[in-house]
C-alpha positions as a printed Julia matrix, in Angstrom:
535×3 Matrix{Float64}:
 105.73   86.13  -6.89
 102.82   85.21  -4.62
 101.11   81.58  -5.36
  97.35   81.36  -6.73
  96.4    79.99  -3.23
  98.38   82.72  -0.89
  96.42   85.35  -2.93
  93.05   83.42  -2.49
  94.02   83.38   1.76
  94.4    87.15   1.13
  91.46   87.98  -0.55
  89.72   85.88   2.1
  91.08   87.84   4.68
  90.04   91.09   3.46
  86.79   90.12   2.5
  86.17   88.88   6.38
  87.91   92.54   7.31
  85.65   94.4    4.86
  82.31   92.5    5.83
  83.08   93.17   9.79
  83.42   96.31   8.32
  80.24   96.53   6.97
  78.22   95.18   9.52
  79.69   97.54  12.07
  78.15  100.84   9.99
  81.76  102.0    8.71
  79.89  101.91   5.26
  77.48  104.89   6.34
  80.0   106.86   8.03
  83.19  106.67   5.68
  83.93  105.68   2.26
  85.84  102.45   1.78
  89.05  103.71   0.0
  92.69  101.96  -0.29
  93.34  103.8    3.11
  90.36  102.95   5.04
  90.59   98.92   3.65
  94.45   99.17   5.23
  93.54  100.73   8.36
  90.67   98.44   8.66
  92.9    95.24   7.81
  96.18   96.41   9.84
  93.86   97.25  12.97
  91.8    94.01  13.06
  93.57   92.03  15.47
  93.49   95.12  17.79
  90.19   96.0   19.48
  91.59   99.47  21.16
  93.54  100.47  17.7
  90.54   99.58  15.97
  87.82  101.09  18.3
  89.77  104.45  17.96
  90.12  104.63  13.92
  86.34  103.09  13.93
  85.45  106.18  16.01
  86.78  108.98  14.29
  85.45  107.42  10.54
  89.15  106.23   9.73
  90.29  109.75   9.6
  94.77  109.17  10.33
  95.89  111.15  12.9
  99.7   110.27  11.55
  99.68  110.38   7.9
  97.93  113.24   6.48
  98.97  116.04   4.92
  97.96  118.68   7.64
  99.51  120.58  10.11
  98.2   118.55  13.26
  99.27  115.75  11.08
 102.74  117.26  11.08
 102.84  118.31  14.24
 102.29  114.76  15.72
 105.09  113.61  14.38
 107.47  115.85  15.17
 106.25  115.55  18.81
 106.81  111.71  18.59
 110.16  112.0   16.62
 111.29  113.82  18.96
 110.18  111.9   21.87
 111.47  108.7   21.08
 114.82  110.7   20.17
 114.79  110.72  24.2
 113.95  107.31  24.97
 117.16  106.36  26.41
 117.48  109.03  28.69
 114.67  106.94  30.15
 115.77  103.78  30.48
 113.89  102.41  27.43
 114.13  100.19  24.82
 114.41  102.58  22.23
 114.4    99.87  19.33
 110.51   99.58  20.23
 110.64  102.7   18.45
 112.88  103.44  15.8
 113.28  107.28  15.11
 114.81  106.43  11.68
 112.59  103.41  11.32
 109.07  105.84  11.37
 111.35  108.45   9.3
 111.75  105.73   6.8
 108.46  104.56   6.72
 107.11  107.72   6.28
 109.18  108.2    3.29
 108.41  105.03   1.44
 104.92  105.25   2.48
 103.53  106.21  -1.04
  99.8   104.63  -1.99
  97.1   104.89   0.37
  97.24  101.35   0.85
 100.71  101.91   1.83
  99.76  105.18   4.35
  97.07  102.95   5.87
  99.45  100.24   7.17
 101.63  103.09   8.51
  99.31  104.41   9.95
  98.17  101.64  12.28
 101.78  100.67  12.77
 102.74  104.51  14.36
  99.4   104.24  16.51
 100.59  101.3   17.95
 104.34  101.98  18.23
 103.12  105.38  19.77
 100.71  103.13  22.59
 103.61  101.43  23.36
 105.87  104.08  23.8
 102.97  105.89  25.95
 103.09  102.83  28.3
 106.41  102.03  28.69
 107.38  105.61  29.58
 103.9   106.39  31.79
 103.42  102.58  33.33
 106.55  100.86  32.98
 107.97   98.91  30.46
 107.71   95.21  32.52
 104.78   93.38  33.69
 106.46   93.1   37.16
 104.19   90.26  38.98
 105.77   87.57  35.93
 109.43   88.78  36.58
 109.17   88.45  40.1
 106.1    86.96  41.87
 106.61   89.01  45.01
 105.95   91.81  43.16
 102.14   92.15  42.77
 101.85   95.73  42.53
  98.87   96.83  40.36
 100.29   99.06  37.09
  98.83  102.51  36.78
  97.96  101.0   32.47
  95.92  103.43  31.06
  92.86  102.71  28.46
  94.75  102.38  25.16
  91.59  103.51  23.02
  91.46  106.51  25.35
  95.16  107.42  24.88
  94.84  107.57  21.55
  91.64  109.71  21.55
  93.17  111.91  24.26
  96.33  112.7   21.97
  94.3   113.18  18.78
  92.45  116.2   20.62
  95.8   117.18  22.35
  98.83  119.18  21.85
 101.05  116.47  20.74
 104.16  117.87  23.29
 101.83  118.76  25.63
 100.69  115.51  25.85
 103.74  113.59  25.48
 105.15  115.41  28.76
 102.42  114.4   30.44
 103.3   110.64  30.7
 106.45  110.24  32.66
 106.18  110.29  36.14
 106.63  113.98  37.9
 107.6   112.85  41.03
 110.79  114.84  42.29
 112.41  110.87  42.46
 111.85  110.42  38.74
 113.15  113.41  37.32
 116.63  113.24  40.16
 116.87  109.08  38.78
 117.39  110.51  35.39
 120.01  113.23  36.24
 121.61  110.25  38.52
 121.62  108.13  35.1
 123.25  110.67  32.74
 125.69  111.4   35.51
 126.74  107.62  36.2
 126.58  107.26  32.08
 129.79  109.96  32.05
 131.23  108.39  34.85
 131.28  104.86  32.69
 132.24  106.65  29.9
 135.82  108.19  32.05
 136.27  104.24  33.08
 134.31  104.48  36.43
 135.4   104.77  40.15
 138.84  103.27  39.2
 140.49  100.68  41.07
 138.9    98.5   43.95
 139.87   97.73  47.13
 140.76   94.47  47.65
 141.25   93.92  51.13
 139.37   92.03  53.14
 138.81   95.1   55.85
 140.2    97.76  56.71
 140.7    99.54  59.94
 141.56  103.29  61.68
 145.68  103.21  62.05
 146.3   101.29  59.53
 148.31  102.62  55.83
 149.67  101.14  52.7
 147.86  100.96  49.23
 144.32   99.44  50.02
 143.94  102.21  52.08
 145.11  104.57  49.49
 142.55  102.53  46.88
 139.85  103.21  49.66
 140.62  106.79  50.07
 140.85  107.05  45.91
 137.49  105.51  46.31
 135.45  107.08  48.66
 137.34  110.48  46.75
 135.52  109.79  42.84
 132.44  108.83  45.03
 131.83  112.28  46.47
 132.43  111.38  50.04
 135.58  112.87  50.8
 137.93  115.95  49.82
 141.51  115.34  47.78
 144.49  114.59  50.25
 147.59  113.15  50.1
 147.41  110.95  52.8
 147.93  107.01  52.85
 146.88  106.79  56.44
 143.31  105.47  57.89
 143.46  108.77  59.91
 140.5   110.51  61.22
 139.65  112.25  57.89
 139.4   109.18  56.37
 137.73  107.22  59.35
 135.3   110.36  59.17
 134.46  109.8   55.2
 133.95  105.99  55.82
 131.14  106.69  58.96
 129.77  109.58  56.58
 129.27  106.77  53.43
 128.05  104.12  55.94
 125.49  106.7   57.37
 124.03  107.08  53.59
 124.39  103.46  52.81
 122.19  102.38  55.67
 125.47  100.77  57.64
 126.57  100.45  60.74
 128.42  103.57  61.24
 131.51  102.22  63.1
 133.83  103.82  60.63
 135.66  100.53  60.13
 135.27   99.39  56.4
 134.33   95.64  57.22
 133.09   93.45  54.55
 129.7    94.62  54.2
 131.18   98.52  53.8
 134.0    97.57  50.85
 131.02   95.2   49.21
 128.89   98.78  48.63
 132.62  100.63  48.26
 133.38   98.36  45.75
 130.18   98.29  43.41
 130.91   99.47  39.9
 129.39  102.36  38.3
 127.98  100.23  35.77
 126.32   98.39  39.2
 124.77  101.81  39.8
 123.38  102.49  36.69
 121.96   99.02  36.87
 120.17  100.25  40.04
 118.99  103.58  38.69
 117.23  102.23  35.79
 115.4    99.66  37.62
 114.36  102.58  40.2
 113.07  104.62  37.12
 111.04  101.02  35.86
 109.81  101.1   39.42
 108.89  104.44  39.45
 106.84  104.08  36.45
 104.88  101.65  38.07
 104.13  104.29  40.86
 103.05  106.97  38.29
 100.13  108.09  40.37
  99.02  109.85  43.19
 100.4   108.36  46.33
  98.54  110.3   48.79
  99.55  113.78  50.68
 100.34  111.81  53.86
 101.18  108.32  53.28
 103.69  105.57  54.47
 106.61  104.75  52.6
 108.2   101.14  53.79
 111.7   100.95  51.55
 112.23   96.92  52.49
 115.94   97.08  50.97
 116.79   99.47  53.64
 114.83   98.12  56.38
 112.95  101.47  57.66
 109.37  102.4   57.29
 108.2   106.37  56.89
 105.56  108.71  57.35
 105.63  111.48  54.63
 103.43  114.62  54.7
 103.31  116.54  51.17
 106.79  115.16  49.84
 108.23  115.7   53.29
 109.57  112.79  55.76
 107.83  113.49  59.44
 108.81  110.62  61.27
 111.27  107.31  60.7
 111.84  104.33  62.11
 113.77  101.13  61.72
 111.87   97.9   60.56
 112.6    94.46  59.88
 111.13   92.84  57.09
 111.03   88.8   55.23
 113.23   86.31  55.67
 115.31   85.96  52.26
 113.05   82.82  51.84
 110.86   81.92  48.97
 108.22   81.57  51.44
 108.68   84.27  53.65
 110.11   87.67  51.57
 107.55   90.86  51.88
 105.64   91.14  49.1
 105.58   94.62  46.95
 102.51   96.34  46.68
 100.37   99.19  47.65
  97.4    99.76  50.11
  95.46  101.93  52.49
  96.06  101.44  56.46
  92.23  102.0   57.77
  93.06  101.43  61.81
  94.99  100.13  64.37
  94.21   97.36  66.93
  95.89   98.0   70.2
  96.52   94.71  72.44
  96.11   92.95  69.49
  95.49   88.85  69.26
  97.73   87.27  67.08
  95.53   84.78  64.32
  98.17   82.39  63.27
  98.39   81.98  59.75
  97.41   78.72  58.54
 100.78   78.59  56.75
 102.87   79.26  59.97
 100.2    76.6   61.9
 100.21   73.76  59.32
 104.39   74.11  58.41
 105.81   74.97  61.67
 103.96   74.48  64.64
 101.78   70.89  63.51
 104.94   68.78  63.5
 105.95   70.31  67.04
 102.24   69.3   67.71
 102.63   65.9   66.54
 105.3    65.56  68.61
 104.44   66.98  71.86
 100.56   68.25  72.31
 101.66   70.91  74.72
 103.98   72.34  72.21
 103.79   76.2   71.6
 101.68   76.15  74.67
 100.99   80.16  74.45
  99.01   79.48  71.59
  94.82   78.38  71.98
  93.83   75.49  69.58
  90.35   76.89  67.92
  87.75   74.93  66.42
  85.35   76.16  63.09
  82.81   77.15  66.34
  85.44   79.33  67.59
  85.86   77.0   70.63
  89.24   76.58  72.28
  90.42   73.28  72.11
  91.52   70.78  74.54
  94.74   69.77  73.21
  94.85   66.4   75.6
  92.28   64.76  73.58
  93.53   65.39  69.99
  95.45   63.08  68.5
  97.38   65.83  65.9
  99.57   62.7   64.2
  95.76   61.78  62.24
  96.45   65.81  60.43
  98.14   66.6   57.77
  98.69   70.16  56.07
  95.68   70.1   54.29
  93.39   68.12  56.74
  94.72   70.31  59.5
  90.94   71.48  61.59
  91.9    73.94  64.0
  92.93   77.76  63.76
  95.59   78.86  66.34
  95.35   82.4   68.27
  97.75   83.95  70.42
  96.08   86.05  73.66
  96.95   89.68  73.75
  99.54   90.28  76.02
 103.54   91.52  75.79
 104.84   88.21  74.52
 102.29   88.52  71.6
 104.4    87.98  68.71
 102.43   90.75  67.6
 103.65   92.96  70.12
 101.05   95.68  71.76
 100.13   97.51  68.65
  99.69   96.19  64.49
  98.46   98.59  61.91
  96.08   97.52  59.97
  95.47   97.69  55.81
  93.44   94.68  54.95
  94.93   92.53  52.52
  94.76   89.79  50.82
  98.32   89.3   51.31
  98.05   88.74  54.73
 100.75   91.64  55.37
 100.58   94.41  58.06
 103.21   97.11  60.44
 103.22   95.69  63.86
 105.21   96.04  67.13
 107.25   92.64  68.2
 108.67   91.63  71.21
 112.11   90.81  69.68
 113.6    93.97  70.31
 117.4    92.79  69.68
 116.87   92.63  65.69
 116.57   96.14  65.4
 120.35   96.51  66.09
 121.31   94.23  63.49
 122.72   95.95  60.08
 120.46   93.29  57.8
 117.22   93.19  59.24
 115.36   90.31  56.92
 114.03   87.82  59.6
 110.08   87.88  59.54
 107.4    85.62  58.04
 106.53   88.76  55.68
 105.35   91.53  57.87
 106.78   94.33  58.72
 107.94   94.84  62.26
 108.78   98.31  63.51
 111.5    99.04  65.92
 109.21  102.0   67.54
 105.82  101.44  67.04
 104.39  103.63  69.46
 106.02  106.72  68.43
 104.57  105.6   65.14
 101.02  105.28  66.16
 101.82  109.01  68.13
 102.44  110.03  64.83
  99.64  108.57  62.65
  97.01  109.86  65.68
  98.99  113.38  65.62
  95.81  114.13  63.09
  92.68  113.43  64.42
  93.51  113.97  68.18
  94.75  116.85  70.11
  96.37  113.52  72.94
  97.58  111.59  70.64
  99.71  109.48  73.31
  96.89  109.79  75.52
  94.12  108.29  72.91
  96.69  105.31  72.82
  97.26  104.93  76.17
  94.03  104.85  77.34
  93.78  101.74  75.22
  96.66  100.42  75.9
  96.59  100.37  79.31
  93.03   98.81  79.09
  94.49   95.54  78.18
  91.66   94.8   75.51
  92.03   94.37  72.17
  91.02   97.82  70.92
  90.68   99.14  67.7
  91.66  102.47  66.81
  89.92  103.97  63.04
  92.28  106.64  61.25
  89.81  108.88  60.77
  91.39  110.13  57.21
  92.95  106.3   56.16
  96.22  106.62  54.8
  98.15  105.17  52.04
 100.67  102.22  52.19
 103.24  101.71  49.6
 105.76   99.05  50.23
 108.81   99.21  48.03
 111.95   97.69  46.93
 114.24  101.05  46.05
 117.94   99.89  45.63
 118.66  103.63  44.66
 117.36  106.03  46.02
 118.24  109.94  45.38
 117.9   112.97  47.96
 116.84  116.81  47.36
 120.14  117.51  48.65
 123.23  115.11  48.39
 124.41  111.84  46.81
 122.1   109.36  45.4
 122.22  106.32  48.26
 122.3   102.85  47.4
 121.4    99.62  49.25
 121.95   95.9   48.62
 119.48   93.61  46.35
 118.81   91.83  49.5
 116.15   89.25  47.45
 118.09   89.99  44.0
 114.12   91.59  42.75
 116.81   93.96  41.13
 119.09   92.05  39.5
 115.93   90.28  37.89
 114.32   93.28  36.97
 117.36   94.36  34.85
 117.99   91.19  33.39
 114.33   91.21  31.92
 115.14   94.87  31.09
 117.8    93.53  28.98
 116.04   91.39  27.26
 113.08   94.07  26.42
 116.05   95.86  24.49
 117.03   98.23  27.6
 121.03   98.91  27.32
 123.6   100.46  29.32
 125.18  103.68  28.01
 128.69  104.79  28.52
 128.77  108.8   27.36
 132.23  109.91  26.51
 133.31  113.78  26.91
């Protein structure tokens, strides 16, 4: 039984509901029922619930007795039905908890609480599913990519004029990715179910010639994965040495054919570790669910290349190396749009690099880092004999530092440009010997591209019937020289631990700064679960 004084805080509330109410003209455009006073109540704390039900005079969208009514939430039952084969937390919504509300739902009072409640519930499904479920940038901070949200008052508006399925459809993503993740997921949930890839190799490597019953676990292996045919050999013969190169081509690996210790770690990941994977790509995905641009660039930092696609289609490739596994020094995820290039270019130290790395060489040695000009706030290059750099600290630090174009620039000959605040950009380097190197994480953040020329060939392929000759000619002026893309194109760098093909087996790459693994644990914790589906 409620007290005197919880009844009086009650009333209270209400009456504050009610006179908002009032004031805001509800009065003159629908009459106050049971229904309306619940609506009004439920949706106060909620400006975009509220807005909505205030705009259509309270009329429900979930609870009448109609056949839009009806059909609404039928399309909803049966879309949250499906919520796992999305990756989502499917207790958000409750199939049998809006069944059950609907059925005890019996006064007006009662159908005006519901009401609000599967308007909201219905928001949040439409965001997890269209947007993503996480609010990446507080999971990780190196991912600041902007979320494709959508207005939730408009949403709602939207699906109240709407076929309900039509609508619904409408908010996954429909990239070719998405829909192949999910396939991937049901597939890897069967494989869980049947105990996964069986037993794992334990040996330490593994090598052509050799036999006995690691290599029969790696030939098991390598069998349930899909990359080679039944035999009944226990030999590391040429079929065998064949299927490894063949896994380590799709893994992103050297392909030596030896299974080293890098090659059994990816052998030896769990199908559980793959679903893992999968449903973090499909979270990631959501946060893409927009247009990404006919011809854009696609920079995948977990397997160290950077694209150019044209309408869905990969036109050119080329190795890259990306951030140091540092806290300082990991590439950031986001997307922009690359306006130009600047040929020759001069390298502007960041202050970070300056003030951390190259002051205490200074303080120790003026004629440190010598390459580098000392630049005053007049743009003046500094004589370094008659500063006294042991008087600076980080913060009191005066000068900027600039590198001179030239073939040593760490630069390179050639960065393209997508101004950001980031401070991130593609460029050419002049440390070639990286780009052999199976784990390619050594930069301050920027990407560095193993053929940047054949690159910039490809990005001026476009706007210029010489495209090696419009970048030659400033080139081989030796001036800094900027080049405008006359249509800019898009930038999207990602962190893709799976990734599917058209044609093929799904690839998968290592959590090189564990984003993943973080992104799944705060899955978890948003109710997302693994599935194991038994046949």
């Amino acid at each position: 039984m409620k007290s005197a004084s919880t009844g009086l805080r009650l009333n209270w509330l209400l009456g504050i509901v009610m006179s908002m109410f009032l004031l805001s003209g509800g009065a003159s455009q629908a009459q106050i029922t049971p229904f309306v006073q619940a609506v009004a109540e439920a949706a106060a704390k909620d400006k975009d619930v509220a807005a909505f039900y205030k705009s259509r005079n309270y009329e429900p969208i979930w609870t009448g007795k109609g056949s839009k009514d009806s059909a609404r939430r039928k399309a909803f039952l049966a879309a949250v039905a499906d919520a796992d084969a999305h990756g989502l937390p499917a207790d958000r919504y409750d199939a049998d908890k809006i069944k059950s509300g609907l059925k005890a739902a019996k006064t007006q009072t009662e159908r005006g609480f519901l009401e609000v409640e599967l308007s909201q519930m219905f928001l949040q499904y439409a965001q997890d599913i269209q947007s993503g479920i996480l609010t990446p940038s507080k999971v990780d901070s190196g991912i600041v990519r902007a979320l494709p949200r959508r207005n939730r008052t408009q949403t709602l508006v939207a699906f109240s004029k709407s076929s309900p399925r039509g609508f619904i459809k409408t908010l996954p993503p429909k990239a070719a990715e998405y829909t192949r993740l999910m396939k991937e997921k049901l597939a890897l949930e069967k494989r869980v179910g049947q105990g996964g890839y069986g037993p794992k190799v334990t040996a330490s490597a593994l090598k052509p010639g050799q036999s006995g019953a690691q290599v029969v676990a790696l030939r098991n292996r390598l069998i349930t994965l899909g990359y080679m045919k039944r035999t009944a050999s226990q030999t590391y013969d040429a079929n065998l040495q064949k299927a490894v190169q063949t896994y380590q081509q799709a893994q992103g690996l050297n392909t030596d054919g030896v299974a080293g210790a890098g090659t059994l770690k990816m052998i030896n990941a769990s199908a559980q570790d793959h679903l893992k994977s999968v449903i973090v790509a499909m979270e990631r995905e959501r946060w893409m669910n927009r247009n990404r641009g006919k011809r854009h660039v696609w920079v995948n930092l977990t397997d160290f290349t950077a694209k150019i696609v044209d309408n869905d289609k990969v036109t050119y490739q080329t190795r890259s190396v990306i951030g140091k596994d540092t806290s300082d020094r990991r590439s950031p995820e986001f997307s922009d749009v690359m306006e130009f290039m600047m040929v020759n270019p001069t390298w502007n130290v960041p202050r970070s690099i300056a003030t951390k790395e190259y002051l205490p060489m200074l303080k120790k040695n003026p004629n440190a880092v010598s390459h580098l000009r000392l630049v005053n706030s007049k743009g003046q290059t500094v004589n370094r004999g008659a500063v006294d750099f042991n008087q600076f600290s980080a913060r009191t630090f005066p000068f900027s530092m600039k590198q001179p174009p030239s073939r040593g620039n760490a630069l390179g000959l050639v960065k393209f440009m997508f101004p950001n605040k980031h401070n991130i950009y593609l460029h050419d380097t002049p440390s070639k010997n990286l780009f052999s190197r199976e784990t390619r994480a050594f930069s301050h953040g920027c990407i560095r591209l193993a053929d940047p020329f054949d690159f910039a060939y490809a990005l001026l392929a476009k706007q210029s019937s010489d495209p090696e000759g419009t970048f030659h000619r400033a080139l081989d002026s030796g001036k800094e020289t900027r080049i405008d893309l006359k249509s800019p194109v898009p930038v999207h760098i990602v962190y893709r631990t799976a990734v599917t093909q058209p044609k093929g087996l799904t690839q998968y790459r290592g959590d090189i700064y564990e984003r993943d693994a973080k992104l799944f644990n705060a899955l978890s914790k948003a109710g997302v679960s693994l599935r194991a589906v038994r046949s």
